[in-house]
N, C-alpha and C positions, 0 to 999 in steps of 0.2 A: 774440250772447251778451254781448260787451263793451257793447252799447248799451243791454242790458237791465238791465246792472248799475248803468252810469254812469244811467240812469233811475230805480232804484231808490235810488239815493246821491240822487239830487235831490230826489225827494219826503223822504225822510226826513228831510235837512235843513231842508225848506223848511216841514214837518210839525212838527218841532219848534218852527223860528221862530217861525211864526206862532201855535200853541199856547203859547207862551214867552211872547212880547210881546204880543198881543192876545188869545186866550182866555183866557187865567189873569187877565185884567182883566175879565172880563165875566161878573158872580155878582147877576143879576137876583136882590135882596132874600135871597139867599143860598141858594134853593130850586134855579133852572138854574145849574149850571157844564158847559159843553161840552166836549166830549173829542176834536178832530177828528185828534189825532195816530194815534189807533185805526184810521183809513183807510189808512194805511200798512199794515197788517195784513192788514187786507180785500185790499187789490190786489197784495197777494204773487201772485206766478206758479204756477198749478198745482202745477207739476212743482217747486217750492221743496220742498227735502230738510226732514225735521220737523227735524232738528237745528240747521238753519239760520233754519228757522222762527222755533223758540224762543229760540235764541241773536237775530235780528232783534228779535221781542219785548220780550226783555229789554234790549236795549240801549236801543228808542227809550222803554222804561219807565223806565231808569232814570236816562237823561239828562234825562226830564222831574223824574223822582224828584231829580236833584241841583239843579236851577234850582226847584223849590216847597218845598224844606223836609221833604219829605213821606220819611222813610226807606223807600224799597222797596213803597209803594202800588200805586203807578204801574208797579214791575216786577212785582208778584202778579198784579196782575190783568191786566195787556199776556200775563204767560205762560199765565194758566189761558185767557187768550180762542184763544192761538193752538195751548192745548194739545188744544183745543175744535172748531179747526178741520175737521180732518180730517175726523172725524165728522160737523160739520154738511153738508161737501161732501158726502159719500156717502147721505145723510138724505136728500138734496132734488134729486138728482141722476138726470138717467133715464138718463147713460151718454151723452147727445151735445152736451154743451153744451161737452165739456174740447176744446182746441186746446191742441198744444204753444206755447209763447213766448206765450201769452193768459194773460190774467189777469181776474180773478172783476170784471166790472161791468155798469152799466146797459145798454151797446150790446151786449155778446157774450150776458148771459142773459139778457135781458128784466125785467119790471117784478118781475112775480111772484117771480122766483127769485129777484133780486137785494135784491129787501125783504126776503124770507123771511129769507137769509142774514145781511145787516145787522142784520134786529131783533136775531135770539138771539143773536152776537157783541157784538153793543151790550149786549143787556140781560146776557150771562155776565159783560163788564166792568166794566158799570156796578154790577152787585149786589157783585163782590167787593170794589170799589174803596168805594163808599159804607159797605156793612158791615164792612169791615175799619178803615177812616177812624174810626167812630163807636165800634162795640165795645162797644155794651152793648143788652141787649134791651129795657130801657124807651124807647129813642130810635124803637122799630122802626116805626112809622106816621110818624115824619117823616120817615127814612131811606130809607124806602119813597116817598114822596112827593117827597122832592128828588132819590132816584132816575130813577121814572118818568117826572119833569118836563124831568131833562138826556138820558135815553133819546129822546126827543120832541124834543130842541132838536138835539142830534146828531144824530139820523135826518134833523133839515131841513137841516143843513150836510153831509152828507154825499149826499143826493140834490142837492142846488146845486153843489156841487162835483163831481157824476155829470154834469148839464146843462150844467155851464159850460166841464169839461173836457172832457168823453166824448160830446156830444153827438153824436147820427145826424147826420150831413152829408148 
C-alpha cells in the first residue's frame, strides 16, 4: 500500500514537471496544446475512494492552474474528468478486468478498453478546458478544432507513454 502511494506521489510530480517545463512550450501554431498531466488521472487505482479521486484531481489541476496563469481551468476540468470517471469504468466494463492494487492501462485492459477510456476522459477534459478557456459561442468551430487536434496529440503521448512504460514484457 505504501509503495503504491510513494508511486503515485512520483508520477504526479513528475506529471506536473514535465507538463510545466516542456508541454506548456509546445503550441503547434496555437491549434495542439498537450495535456499529458491528465494521465495521472487515467492511472489512479480502481479502488481510489471518489473523494480522493477528486481531491487528486483537483490538486494536479490546480498546481498546473498556479504555474500557467490560468485561474482554475485546469482544476474544472481535471474535476469534471475525474468526476466522470466512475461512470465511464462501469460503461465499458464487463466485471473482469478490476484487480485490487491494478490500475486502469494498456497491459491489464487491452487495446480496446483502454482507448475507449482514454478518448472520453480526454475528450470530457479537453471540451471543458478549451470551452471554458474561450467563453464565447462565435469562437466555437475554432475551439472545436484546437480541441479535437490536442485530443489527437494527447491520445499520442499518452499511448507512448503506455508503450514506453507499461509495455508487455
Amino acid at each position: 500500500m505504501t509503495e503504491l502511494v510513494f508511486k503515485n506521489i512520483g508520477r504526479f510530480l513528475f506529471l506536473v514537471f514535465l507538463q510545466i517545463l516542456i508541454l506548456n512550450n509546445i503550441q503547434l501554431g496555437g491549434y495542439i496544446n498537450p495535456y499529458l498531466y491528465i494521465y495521472f488521472i487515467l492511472l489512479l487505482p480502481w479502488e481510489t475512494p471518489r473523494w480522493l479521486l477528486l481531491l487528486s484531481s483537483f490538486l494536479i489541476g490546480i498546481t498546473i492552474d498556479m504555474f500557467t496563469n490560468t485561474p482554475g481551468l485546469n482544476a474544472a476540468s481535471s474535476v469534471m474528468m475525474a468526476s466522470f470517471r466512475p461512470l465511464i469504468i462501469r460503461s465499458l466494463s464487463t466485471g473482469t478486468e478490476f484487480l485490487i492494487g491494478e490500475n486502469p492501462s494498456l497491459k491489464n485492459q487491452g487495446m480496446k478498453w483502454f482507448f475507449n477510456y482514454s478518448l472520453l476522459l480526454v475528450l470530457i477534459h479537453h471540451t471543458v478546458l478549451f470551452f471554458l478557456e474561450t467563453f464565447r459561442i462565435s469562437e466555437f468551430l475554432m475551439t472545436s478544432l484546437r480541441m479535437i487536434l490536442s485530443v489527437v496529440f494527447t491520445m499520442i503521448l499518452i499511448f507512448g507513454a503506455e508503450y514506453l512504460f507499461y509495455s508487455k514484457k
